[in-house]
N, C-alpha and C positions, 0 to 999 in steps of 0.2 A: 384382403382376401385370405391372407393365413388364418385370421381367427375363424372365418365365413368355413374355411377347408377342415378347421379342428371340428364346429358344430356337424359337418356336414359325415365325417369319418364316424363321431358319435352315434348320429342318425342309421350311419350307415350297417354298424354294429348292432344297435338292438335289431335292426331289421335281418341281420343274418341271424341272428338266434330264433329268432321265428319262423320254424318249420313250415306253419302252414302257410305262411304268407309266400315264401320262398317258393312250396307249389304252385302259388295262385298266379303267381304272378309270373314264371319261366315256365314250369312243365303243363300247368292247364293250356293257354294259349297253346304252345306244340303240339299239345295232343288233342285237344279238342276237335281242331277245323279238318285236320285227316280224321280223324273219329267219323266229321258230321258228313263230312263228303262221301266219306269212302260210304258210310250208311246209307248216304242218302243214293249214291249210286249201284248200290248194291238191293236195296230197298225195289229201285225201278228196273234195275235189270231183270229181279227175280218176277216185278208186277208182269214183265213184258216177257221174258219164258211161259209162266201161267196164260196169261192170254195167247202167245202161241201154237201151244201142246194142248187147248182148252177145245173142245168138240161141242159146237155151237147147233143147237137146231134152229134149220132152215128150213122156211117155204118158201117157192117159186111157185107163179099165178101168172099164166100165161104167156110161155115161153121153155120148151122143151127142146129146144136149139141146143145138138151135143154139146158144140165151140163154147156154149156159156157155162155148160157143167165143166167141161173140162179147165177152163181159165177159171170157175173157181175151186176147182180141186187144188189150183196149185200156188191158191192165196189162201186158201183158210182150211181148217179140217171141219167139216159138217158132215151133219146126217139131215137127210131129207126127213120132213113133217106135216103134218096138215097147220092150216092157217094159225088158230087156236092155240095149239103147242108150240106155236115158234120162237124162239127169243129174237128173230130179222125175219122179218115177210118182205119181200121182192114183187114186185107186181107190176106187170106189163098190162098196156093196154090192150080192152076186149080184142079179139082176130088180128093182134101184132101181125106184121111180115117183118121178116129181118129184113131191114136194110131201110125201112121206112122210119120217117124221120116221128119220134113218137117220145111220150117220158116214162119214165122209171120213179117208182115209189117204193125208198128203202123205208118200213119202218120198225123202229127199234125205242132201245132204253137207255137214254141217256145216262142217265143216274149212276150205270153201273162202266167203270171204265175197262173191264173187259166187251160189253157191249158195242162202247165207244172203238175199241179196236178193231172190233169185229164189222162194223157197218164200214170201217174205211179202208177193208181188205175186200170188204165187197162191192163197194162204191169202184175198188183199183177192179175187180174183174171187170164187172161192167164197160167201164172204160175202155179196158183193152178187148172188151169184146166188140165194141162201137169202132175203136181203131182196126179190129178185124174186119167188118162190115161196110165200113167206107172204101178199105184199100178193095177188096174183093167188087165191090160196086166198079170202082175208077179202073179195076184191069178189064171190065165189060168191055171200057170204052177207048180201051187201048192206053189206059194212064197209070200214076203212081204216084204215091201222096210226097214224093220227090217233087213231081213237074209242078205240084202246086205251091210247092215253098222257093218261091221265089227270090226271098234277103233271106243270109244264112248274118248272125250274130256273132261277131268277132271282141270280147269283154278285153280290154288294156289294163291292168291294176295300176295303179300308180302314186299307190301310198308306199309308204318307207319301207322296206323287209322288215324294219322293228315291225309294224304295224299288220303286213302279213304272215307272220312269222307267232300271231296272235296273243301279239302286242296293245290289239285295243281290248280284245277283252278281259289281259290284266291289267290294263287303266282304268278299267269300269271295275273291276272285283278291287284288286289288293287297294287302291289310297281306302276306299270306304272302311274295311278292315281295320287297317292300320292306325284309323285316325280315331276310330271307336274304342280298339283297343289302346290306344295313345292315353284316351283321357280317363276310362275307364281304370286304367295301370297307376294313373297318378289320383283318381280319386282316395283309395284306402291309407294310402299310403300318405296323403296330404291332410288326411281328415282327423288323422292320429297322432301327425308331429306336429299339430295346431293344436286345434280345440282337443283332441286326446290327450294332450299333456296338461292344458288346463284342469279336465275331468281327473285326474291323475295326479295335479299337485307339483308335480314335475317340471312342467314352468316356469315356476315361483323361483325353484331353484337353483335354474339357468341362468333367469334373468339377474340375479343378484351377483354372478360372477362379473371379474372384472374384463369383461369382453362388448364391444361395441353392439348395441342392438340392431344396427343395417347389416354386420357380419352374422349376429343369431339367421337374421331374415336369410340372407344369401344362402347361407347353410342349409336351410330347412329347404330353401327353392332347390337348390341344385339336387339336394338328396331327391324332392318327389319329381324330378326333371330324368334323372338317372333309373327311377324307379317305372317310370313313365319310356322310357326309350328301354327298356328291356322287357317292359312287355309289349309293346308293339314290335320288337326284332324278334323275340319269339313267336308272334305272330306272323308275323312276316315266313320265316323258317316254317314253319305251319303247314300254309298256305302253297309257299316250294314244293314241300313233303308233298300234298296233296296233289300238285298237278303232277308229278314223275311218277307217284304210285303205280304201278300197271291194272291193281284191281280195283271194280267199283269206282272211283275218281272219274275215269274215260267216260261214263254214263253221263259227268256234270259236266266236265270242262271238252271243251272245241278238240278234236285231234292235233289243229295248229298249235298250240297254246303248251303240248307237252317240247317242242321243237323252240319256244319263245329264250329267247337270251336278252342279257341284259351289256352294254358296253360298261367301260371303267368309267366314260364321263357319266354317265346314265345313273348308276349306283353311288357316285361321290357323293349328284346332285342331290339324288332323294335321300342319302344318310347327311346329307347338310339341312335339308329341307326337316325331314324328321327332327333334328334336335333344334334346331331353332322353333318350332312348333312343341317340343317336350318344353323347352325352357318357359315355353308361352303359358302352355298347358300349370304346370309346375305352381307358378306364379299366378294365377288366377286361383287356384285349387288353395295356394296355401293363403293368398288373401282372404277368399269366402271363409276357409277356415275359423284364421285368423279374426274374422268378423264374429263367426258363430261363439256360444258360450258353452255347446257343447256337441259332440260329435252325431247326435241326432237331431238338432238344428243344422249345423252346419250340410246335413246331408239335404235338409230342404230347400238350400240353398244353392247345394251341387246339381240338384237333381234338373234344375230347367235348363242350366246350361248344358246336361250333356243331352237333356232331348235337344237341344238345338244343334248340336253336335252330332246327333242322329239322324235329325233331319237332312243338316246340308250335304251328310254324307249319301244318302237316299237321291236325293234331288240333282248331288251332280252326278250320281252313277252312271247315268244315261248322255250326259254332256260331252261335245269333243270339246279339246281344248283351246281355250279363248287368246285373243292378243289385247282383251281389254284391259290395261294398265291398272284400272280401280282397280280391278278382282284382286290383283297382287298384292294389295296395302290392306285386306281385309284377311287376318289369323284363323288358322283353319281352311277356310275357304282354298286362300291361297296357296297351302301345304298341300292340299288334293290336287291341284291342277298343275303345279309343278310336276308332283309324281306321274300325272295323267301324261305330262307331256314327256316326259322321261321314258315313260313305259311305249310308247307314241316314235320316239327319236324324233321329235319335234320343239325340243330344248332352245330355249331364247335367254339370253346370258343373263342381260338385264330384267326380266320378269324375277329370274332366280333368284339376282341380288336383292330386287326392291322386295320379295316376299321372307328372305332370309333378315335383313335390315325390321324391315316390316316387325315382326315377328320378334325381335330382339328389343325393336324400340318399345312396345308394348309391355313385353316382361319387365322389364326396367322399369315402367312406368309402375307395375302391380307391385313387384319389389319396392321402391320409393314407398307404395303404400301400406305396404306390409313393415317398412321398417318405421314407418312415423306411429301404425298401429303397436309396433315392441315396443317405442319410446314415449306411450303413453300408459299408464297405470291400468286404465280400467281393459287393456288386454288379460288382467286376473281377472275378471269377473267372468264365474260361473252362474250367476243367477240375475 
């Protein structure tokens, strides 16, 4: 391990002389994901002040009942128009009586999502003009739309405070993040200390010193494992920033979700979980490298793995957390639903261990293969 720790400090050094990489890989992550929230919630705030403050022309067709102009005076801003002009036409049936049981035809323009907001401010008068109509009927007969709700709805929560405290829907956002940016952090970085030194000559170099080539391999893993676990923790930091923002962010993320805390087992688990899955990541990355002859092969090679890394992160976003043992012994996978159940307070010791193990034993394996590829020759072959 001391020689593996000299290659890996070398590594570590040309990577800090690289300005841009050093952006790419700490400050883009931090800034990006408050960038793209706060935009994107500032984006829908403003769609939804414009639809607002937006003065819609309206026709109404058959139905000059005050109670329904008034209830929608104080859903939408309109001006009244004939049919032809209108962007919402309303239309009661021929000789309506209020109070008769009858239908309503809003019609509008889809297409347009101020329209969209508009038909379902008028769709809510409507409504409250029919719960107008019904209560006004039932006090005829001496009733109240009390005597007819007979079961009143008493809801118990009885998931974790992690989980109310909106805890599942940073199990559904931050692993998918994390584990995208996990492998995404270790592709440039993995694809440069392999086949880039190849392309570079640089190599040749190394290999000739008097240093074991399973400690070169170790080296180059640990570097794109380190590489790879700092940009998913700036990610992570991100993602933080984003949900306490006060502006724009509150448009994306639950009102719960600013109140979500994390315990100290909670946090150990998913930073244990995290680098056993970098070390994985790491090690895979520098294998295919390793494979490749140069760094735009070896990205043809990266590239399926991390759609599948995209995938499972997509497909479990929506998933609760499992007690199925396989999932644990499968990298990747495994690192999500640990986190999921962390974010959850629904941590299970041995899940953690077998996906930490898990995940260790694999690297090991791709390490094994990355060091029998140093101690073979044709790892100089660029062509």
């Amino acid at each position: 391990m001391n020689d593996a720790l000299v290659i890996f400090r070398k590594e570590l050094k040309n990577f800090i002389k690289d300005k841009r990489t050093l952006f790419s890989t700490f400050l883009l992550p931090l800034m990006v994901l408050p960038i793209i929230f706060i935009g994107m919630g500032t984006v829908i705030g403003e769609l939804d002040k414009d639809a607002r403050d937006t003065t819609y022309a309206l026709a109404i067709e058959g139905n000059e009942d005050p109670r329904l102009i008034r209830l929608l005076d104080e859903n939408i801003l309109y001006e009244r128009v004939e049919n032809r002009r209108a962007d919402i036409v309303v239309t009661f049936p021929p000789n309506y009586v209020p109070g008769i049981q009858s239908q309503v035809v809003i019609t509008y323009d889809s297409s347009s999502q101020k329209m969209q907001y508009a038909q379902q401010q008028v769709a809510s008068a409507i409504k409250q003009y029919e719960a107008l109509l019904a209560s006004q009927l039932l006090r005829s007969y001496g009733l109240s739309r009390m005597d007819l709700e007979s079961l009143s709805i008493l809801t118990v929560d009885t998931a974790s405070e992690a989980v109310q405290a909106g805890g599942s829907f940073l199990a559904m956002l931050v692993p998918y993040f994390l584990m995208i940016f996990l492998f995404s952090g270790s592709i440039n970085a993995g694809l440069d200390t392999t086949c880039g030194e190849k392309e570079r000559g640089s190599l040749a170099i190394l290999l000739v010193n008097q240093v074991s080539r399973t400690s070169i391999a170790w080296g180059k893993i640990l570097f794109v494992s380190v590489i790879a676990v700092c940009s998913a923790g700036a990610t992570f930091l991100g993602l933080m920033v984003s949900v306490i923002l006060p502006h724009g962010s509150q448009m994306i993320f639950p009102a719960s979700v600013s109140g979500a805390t994390l315990s100290g087992i909670s946090l150990v688990v998913i930073i244990g979980a995290l680098l056993s899955a970098a070390l994985f990541t790491g090690a895979v990355v520098a294998l295919l490298g390793s494979l490749a002859r140069s760094v735009k092969e070896g990205g043809t090679y990266v590239m399926p793995l991390y759609m599948i890394v995209v995938l499972v992160g997509v497909t479990t976003m929506y998933m609760d957390p499992t007690t199925n043992g396989f999932i644990f012994l499968v990298p990747i996978v495994n690192t999500i639903f640990v986190m999921k159940a962390s974010f959850m307070g629904m941590i299970t010791t041995l899940h953690v261990v077998v996906s930490i193990v898990a995940n260790i034993v694999f690297a090991g394996i791709c390490a094994f293969l990355v060091a029998r590829l140093f101690n073979s020759e044709k790892i100089l072959q660029t062509v």
